[in-house]
C-alpha positions as CSV (number, residue, x, y, z in Angstrom):
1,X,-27.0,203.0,-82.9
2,X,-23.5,200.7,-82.5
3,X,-23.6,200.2,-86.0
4,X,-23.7,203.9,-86.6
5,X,-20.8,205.3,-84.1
6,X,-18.8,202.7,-85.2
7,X,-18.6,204.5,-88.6
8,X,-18.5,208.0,-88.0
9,X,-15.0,209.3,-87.1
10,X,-14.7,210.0,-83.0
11,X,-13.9,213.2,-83.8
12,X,-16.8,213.9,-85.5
13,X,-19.0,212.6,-82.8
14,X,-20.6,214.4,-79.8
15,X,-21.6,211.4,-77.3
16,X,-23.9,212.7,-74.4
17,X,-25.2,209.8,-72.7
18,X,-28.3,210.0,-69.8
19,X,-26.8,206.8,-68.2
20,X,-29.9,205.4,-66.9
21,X,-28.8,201.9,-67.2
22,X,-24.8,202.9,-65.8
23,X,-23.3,200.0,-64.8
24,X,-24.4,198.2,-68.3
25,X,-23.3,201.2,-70.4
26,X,-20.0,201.4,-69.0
27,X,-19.2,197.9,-69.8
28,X,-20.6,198.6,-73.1
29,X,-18.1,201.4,-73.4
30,X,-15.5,199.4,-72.4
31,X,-16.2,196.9,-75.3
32,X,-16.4,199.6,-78.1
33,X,-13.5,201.9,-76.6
34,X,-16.0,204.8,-77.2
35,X,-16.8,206.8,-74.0
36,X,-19.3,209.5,-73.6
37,X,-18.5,213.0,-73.7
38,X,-20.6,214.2,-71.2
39,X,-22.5,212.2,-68.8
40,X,-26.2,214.2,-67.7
41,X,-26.2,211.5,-64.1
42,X,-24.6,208.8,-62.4
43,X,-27.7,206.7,-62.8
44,X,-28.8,206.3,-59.2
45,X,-26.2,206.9,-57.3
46,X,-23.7,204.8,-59.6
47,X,-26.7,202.4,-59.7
48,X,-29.3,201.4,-62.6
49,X,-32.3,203.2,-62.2
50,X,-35.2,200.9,-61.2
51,X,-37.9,202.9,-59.9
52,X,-39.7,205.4,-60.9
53,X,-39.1,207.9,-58.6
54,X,-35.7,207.4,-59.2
55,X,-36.5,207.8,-63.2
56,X,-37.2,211.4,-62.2
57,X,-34.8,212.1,-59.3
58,X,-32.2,211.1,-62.3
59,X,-34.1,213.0,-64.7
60,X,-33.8,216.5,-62.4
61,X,-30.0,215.9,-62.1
62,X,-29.6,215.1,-66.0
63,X,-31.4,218.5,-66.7
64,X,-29.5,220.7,-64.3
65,X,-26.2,219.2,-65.7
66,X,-27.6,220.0,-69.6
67,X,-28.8,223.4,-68.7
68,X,-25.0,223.9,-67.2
69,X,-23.5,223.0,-70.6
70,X,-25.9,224.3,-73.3
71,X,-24.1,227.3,-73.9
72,X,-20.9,225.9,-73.4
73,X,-22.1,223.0,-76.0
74,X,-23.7,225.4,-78.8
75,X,-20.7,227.5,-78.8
76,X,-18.5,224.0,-79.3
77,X,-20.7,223.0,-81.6
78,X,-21.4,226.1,-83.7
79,X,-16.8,226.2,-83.9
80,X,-16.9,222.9,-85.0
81,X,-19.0,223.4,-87.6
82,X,-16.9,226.2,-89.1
83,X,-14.5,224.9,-89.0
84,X,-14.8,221.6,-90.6
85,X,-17.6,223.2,-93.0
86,X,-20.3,220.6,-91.7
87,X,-23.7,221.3,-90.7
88,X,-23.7,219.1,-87.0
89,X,-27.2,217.1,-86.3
90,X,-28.4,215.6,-82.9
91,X,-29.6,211.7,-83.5
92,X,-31.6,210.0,-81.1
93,X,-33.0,206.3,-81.3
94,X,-35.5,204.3,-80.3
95,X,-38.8,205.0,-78.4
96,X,-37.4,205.5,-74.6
97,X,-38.2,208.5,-72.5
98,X,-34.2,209.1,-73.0
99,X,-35.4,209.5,-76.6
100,X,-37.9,212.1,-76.2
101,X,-35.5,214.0,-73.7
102,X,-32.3,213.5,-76.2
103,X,-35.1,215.1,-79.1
104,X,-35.9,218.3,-77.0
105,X,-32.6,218.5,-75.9
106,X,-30.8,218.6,-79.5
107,X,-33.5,221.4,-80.5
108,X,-33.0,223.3,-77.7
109,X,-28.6,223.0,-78.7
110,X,-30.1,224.2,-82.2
111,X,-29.9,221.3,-84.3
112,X,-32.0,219.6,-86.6
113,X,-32.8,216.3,-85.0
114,X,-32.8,212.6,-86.8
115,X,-34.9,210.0,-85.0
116,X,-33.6,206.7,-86.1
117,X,-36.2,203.2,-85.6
118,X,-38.7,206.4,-86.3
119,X,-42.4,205.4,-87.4
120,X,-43.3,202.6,-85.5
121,X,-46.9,202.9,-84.6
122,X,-50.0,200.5,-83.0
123,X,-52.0,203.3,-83.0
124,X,-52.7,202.9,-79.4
125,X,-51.8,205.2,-76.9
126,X,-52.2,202.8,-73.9
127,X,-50.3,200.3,-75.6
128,X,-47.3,199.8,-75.0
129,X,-47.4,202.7,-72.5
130,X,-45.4,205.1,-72.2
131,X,-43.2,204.1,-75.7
132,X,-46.2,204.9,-77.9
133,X,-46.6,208.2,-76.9
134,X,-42.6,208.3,-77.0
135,X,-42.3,207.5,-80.5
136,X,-45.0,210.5,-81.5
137,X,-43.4,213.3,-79.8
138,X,-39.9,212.4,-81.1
139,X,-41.6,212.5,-84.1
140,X,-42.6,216.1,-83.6
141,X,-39.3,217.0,-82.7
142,X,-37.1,215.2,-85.8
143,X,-37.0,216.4,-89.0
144,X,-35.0,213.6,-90.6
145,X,-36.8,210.1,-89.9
146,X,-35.4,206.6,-90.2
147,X,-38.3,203.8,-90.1
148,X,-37.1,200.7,-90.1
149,X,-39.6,199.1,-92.8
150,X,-42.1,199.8,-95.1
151,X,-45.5,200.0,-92.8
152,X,-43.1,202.5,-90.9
153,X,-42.6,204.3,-93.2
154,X,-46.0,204.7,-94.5
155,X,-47.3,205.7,-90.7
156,X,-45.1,208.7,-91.0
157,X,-46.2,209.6,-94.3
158,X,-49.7,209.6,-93.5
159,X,-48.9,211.7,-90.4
160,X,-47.8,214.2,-92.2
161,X,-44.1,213.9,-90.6
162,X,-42.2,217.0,-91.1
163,X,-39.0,216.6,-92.9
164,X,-37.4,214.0,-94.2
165,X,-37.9,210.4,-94.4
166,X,-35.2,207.8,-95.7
167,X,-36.1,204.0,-95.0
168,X,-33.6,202.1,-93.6
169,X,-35.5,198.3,-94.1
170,X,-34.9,196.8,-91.3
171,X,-33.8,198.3,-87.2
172,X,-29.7,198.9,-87.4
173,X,-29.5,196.2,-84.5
174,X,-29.0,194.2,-87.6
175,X,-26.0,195.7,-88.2
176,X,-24.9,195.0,-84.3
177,X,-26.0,191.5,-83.9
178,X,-23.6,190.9,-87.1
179,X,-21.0,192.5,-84.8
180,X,-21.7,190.5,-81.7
181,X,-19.7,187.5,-81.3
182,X,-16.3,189.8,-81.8
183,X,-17.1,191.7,-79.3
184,X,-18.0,189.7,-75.9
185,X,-16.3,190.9,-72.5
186,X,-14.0,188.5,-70.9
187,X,-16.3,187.7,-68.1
188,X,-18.6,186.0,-70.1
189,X,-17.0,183.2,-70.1
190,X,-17.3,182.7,-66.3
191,X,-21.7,182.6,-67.6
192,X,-22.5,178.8,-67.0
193,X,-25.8,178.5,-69.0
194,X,-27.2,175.2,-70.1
195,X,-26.5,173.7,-73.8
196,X,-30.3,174.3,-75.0
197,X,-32.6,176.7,-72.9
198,X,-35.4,179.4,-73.0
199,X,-34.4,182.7,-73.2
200,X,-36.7,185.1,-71.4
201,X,-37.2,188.8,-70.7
202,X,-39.6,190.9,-69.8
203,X,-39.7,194.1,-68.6
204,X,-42.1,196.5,-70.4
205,X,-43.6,198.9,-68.4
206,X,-47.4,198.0,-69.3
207,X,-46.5,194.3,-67.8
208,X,-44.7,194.5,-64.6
209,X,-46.8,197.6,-63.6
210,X,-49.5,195.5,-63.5
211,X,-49.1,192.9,-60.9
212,X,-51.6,190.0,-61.8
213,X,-50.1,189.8,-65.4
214,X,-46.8,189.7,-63.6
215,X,-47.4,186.8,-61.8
216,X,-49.6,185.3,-64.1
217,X,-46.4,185.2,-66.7
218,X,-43.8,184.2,-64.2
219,X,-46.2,181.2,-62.9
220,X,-46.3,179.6,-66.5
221,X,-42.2,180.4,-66.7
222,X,-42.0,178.9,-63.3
223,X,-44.6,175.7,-64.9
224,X,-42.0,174.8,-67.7
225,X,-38.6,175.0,-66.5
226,X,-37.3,171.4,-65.2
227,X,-33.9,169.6,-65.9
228,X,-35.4,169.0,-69.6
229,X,-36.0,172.1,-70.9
230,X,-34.1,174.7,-69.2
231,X,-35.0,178.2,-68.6
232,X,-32.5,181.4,-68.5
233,X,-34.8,184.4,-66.7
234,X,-32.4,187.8,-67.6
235,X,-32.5,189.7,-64.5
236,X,-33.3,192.9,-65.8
237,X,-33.2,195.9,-62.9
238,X,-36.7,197.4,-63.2
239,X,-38.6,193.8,-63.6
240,X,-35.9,192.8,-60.8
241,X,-37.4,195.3,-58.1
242,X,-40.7,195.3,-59.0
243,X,-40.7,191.0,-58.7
244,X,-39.2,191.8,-54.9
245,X,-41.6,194.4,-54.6
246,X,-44.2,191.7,-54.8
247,X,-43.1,188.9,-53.4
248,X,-42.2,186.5,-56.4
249,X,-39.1,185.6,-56.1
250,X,-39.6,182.1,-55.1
251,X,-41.4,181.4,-58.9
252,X,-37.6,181.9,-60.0
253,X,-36.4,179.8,-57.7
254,X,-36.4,176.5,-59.5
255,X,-34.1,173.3,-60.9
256,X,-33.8,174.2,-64.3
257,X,-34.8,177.9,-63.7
258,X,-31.0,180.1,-64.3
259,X,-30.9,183.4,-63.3
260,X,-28.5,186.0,-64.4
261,X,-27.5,189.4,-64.0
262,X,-28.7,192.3,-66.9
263,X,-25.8,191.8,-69.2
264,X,-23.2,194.0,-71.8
265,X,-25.4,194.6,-74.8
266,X,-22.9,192.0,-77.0
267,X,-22.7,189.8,-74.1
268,X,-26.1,189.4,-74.5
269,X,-26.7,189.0,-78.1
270,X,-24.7,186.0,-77.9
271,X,-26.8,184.7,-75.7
272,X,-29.6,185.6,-77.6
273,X,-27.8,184.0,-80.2
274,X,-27.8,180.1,-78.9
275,X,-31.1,180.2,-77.2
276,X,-33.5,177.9,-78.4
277,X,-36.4,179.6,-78.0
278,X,-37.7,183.2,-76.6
279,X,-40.4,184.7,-74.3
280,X,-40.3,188.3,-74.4
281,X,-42.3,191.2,-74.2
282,X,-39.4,193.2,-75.9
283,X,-39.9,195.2,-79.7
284,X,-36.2,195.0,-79.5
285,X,-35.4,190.8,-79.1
286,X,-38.4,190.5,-81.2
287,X,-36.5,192.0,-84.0
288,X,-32.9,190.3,-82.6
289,X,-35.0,186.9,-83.1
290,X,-36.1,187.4,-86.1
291,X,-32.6,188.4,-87.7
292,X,-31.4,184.9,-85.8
293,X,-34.5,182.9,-86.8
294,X,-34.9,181.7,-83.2
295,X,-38.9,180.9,-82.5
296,X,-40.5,183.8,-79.8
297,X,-43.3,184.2,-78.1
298,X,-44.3,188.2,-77.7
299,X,-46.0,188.5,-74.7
300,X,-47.4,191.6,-75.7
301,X,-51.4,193.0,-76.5
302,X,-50.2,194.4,-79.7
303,X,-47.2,195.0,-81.1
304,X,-45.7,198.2,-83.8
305,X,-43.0,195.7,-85.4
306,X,-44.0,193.3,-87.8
307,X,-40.7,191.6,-87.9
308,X,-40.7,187.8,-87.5
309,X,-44.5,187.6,-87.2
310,X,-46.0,184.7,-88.9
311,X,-42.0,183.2,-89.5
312,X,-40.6,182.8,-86.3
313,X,-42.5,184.7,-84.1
314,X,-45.9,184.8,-82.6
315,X,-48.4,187.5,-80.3
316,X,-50.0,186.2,-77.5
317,X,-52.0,189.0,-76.6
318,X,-51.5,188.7,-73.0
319,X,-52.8,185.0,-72.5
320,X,-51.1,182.9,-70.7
321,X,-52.5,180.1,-71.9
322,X,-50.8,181.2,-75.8
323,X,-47.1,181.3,-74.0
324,X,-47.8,178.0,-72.3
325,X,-49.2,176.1,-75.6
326,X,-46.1,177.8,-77.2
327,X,-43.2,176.6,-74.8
328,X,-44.6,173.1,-75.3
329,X,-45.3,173.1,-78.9
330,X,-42.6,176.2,-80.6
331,X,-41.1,175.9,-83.7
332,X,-37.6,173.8,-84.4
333,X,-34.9,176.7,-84.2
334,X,-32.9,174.4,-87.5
335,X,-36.0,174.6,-89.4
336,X,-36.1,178.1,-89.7
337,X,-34.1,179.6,-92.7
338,X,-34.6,182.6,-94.4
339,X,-32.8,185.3,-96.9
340,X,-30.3,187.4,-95.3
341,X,-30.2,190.6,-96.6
342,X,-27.2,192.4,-97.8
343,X,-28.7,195.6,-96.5
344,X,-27.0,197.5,-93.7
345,X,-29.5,199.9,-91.8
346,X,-26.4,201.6,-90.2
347,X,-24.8,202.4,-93.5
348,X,-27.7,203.7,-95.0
349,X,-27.9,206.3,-91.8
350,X,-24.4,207.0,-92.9
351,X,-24.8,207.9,-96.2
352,X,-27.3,210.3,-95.5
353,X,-25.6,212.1,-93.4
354,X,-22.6,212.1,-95.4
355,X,-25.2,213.4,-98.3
356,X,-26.0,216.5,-96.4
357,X,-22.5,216.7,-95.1
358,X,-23.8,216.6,-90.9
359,X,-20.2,215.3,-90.6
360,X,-16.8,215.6,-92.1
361,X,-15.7,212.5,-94.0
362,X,-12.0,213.7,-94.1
363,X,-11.8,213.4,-90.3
């Protein structure tokens, strides 16, 4: 969604942010020198929400605060409107429970909604659990659709999705990645992160809910890092609290085994950028990989993205035994090449809009 706000005018956008993840989003904001117009929470308590009862203690706040401003908002929104002679829409992304909320939410403001990365299916409720069922009903709720690739695409079709359906080709973090190295905070450079390493993060709900595949993945982490082949573990605040939860710190506590806060979204991506090698359970850094051709292991059962697979990446299905046969033997990151794409997800989003004239060009 970077890719997108960067090219509408400010004036034009309406940014209501949940701020689930606060103290990341507000250096994000920072970076972009694009603030939110309203806020629904505080996160917890000025904190990341990691828990989650504190997922729906931040929830309850972030709907009493919307309910406040609904009226306030549709009358703002239907002024603007006349205004400027536009025809506003709410866009949501991704397949978060944010995304589902942000969906009802821009029905309930009036608007016709837009669900960009739309369409991405594995036709498995369970798995991953809950985006799966995330991803349907923000599908009910949109009306414009923008999957990311051709299999997308088709899923919606033969769902029947209402409305309409452009194909943006690949996720618009394509268009952000691209971005990236311009845009890094000043405190990364006080990061001190080995010259090669192993990138990982994990944090999907159907993994660290389940405490034996926890553990099981942390053990083989734990197995490979040494002075030789670094690891960097990305502290990530839900995965954070629920390893303390269980006791397994000490299988991050390691020579060769770095640890470091959740960073700044571009922070990040350049440190995406010079890993090595990946071990993720993430749709998103699968995709990030595959745009930077760095080899990844999803430790996933299944996964809706197809990006990567058979190139750079690889499933493992949940075994172990597939990550640890993959950190010793993964792909050279300078063999992989491939054909970048002139296409820009973001710009394609624009032009749509721009078609049905959801925003004034002139601004």
């Amino acid at each position: 969604m970077i890719g997108i706000t960067q090219r509408i005018p400010r004036s034009e956008l309406l940014l209501i942010c949940s701020s689930q993840h606060n103290k990341g989003l507000k250096k994000v904001h920072e970076q972009l020198n694009i603030y939110p117009d309203i806020n629904l929470s505080n996160g917890w308590f000025g904190n990341d929400v990691m828990t989650i009862k504190q997922m729906f203690g931040m929830m309850l706040h972030a709907h009493g605060k919307f309910a406040l401003n609904l009226l306030p908002l549709r009358r703002k929104i239907r002024q603007h409107d006349k205004q400027h002679g536009t025809k506003s829409i709410a866009v949501v992304h991704g397949d978060t429970l944010t995304t589902v909320i942000g969906s009802y939410m821009g029905r309930m403001l009036g608007l016709k909604v837009a669900h960009v990365e739309a369409g991405l299916r594995t036709h498995n409720w369970r798995s991953p659990f809950p985006e799966e069922i995330d991803r349907r009903i923000a599908g009910k709720f949109a009306r414009l659709h923008f999957p990311p690739s051709e299999l997308a695409e088709s899923d919606l079709r033969k769902e029947h999705a209402k409305g309409e359906i452009v194909n943006t080709h690949y996720n618009t973090a394509k268009d952000s990645i691209e971005m990236s190295s311009s845009l890094l905070s000043d405190d990364f450079k006080e990061l001190v992160l080995p010259k090669e390493y192993c990138l990982v993060l994990l944090h999907r709900t159907e993994l660290i809910e389940n405490k034996d595949d926890l553990e099981a993945i942390l053990k083989v982490v734990h197995e490979h890092a040494s002075l030789k082949t670094p690891v960097v573990f990305t502290e990530h605040s839900t995965t954070w609290e629920k390893i303390r939860s269980y006791g397994f710190e000490h299988y991050l506590q390691k020579n060769g085994l770095t640890v470091i806060h959740k960073q700044p979204y571009f922070n990040f991506m350049e440190i995406v950028r010079r890993a090595e090698y990946i071990v993720t359970d993430g749709g998103g850094l699968q995709e990030d990989a595959y745009f930077l051709g760095i080899p990844t292991i999803i430790h996933r059962k299944v996964t809706e993205r197809q990006d990567g697979l058979g190139f750079n990446a690889e499933l493992s299905g949940l075994d172990t035994q597939k990550v640890a046969a993959f950190l010793r033997n993964h792909k050279n990151k300078s063999e992989l090449t491939r054909k970048v794409e002139a296409v820009s997800p973001s710009q394609i989003v624009i032009d749509t809009f721009l078609s049905h004239n959801y925003f004034d060009k002139n601004a």
